[in-house]
N, C-alpha and C positions, 0 to 999 in steps of 0.2 A: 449520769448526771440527772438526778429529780429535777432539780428547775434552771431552764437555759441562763447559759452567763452570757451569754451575745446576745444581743437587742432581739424582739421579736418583731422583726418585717416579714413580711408575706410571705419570702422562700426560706424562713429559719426551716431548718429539720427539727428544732427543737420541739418536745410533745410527744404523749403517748397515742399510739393505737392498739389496731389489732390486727392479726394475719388473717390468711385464707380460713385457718384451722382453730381460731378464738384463743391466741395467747396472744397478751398482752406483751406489745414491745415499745425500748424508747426510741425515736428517731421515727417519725414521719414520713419521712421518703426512702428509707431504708436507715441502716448504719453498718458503718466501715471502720477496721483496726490494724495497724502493722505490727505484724508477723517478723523482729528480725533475729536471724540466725548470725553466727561469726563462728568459723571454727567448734562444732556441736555442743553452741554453747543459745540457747535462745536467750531474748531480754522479754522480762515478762515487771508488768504493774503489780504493785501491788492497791488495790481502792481505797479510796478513804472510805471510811467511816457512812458519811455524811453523803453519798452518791448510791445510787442503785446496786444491790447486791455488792453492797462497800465490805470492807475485810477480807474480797477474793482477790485472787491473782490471775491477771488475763493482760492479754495484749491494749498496749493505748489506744483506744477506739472511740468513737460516737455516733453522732447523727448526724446523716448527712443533709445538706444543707438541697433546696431543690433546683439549684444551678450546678452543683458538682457533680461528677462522676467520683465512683468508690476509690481511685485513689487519690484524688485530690483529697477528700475528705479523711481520709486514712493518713497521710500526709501532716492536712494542718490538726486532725484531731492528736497526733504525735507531738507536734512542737505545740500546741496548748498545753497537752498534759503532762509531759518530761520532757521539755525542751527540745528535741531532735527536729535540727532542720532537715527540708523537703530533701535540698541540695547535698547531704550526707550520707543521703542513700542509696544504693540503686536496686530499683524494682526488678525482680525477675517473673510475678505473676499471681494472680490472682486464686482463692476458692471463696465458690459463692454459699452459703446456707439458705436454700429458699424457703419461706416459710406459706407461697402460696400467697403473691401479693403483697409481700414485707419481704427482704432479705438483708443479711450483714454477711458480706466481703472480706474477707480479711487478703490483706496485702501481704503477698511474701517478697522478703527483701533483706539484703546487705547491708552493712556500712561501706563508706568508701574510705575510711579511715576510723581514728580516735576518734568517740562518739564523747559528748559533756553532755549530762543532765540539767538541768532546772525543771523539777517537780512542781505543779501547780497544785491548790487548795485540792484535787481532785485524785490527788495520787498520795498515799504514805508511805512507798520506796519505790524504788527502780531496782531491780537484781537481772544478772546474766544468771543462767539454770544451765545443767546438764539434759538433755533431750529427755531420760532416763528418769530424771524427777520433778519433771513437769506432772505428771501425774498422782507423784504423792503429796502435792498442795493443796491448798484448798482453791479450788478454783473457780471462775463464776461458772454458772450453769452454763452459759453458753458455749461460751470457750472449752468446758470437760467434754460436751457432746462432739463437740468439733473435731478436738484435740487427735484422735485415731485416725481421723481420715488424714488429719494436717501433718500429724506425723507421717504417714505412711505417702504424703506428697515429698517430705524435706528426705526421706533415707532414698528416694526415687530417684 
């Protein structure tokens, strides 16, 4: 997301900084995204346009807010941005990306049934993927670097 779509109060996550190691990241207090698998199938975003490193494909994610823990905010960054309620999933465990004083979580997790989308301004599809071609997308940067270790968590 380039500019917050929730009000800015004091503990928005929303805004850029920087790590330990001088790359620019969004989410102020970190940011969070769910990871979800069904049968070796993952759901993966695809960005809009109009959002940071928009036209990739990565998990619905953002910034977390500075009252949440990474999966609350992995949670409600899911149902803002394709619709997935909190309560449709269940969490089996977290990996962290540390950047050295910045970090993004990504949430690994189930559905607990039939999942229904509603894509907001921030998203231009929702697709399930083969494990196998998650790599041949185009992906955001973040999520490609991730991508081998977070596989090689889901075949574990």
């Amino acid at each position: 997301m380039l500019s917050g779509s929730r009000d800015h109060r004091a503990g928005s996550g929303d805004g850029w900084t920087r790590c330990g190691v001088g790359h620019r990241h969004w989410g102020r207090f970190g940011a969070a995204g769910l990871l979800l698998t069904s049968e070796g199938l993952i759901l993966l975003q695809l960005r809009s346009v109009d959002t940071h490193h928009g036209g990739t494909w990565s998990v619905p994610g953002g910034a977390r807010d500075a009252h949440e823990n990474a999966v609350t905010a992995a949670l409600r960054e899911a149902g803002e941005e394709v619709g997935i309620r909190a309560d449709a999933v269940r969490v089996g465990g977290t990996d962290v990306d540390d950047h050295g004083g910045w970090s993004y979580t990504t949430v690994l997790a189930r559905p607990r049934g039939q999942l229904t989308f509603r894509p907001n301004h921030e998203t231009d599809a929702v697709r399930w993927v083969t494990v196998d071609e998650v790599g041949d997308l185009a992906l955001h940067p973040g999520f490609r670097s991730s991508w081998p270790r977070l596989r090689d968590r889901l075949a574990g």
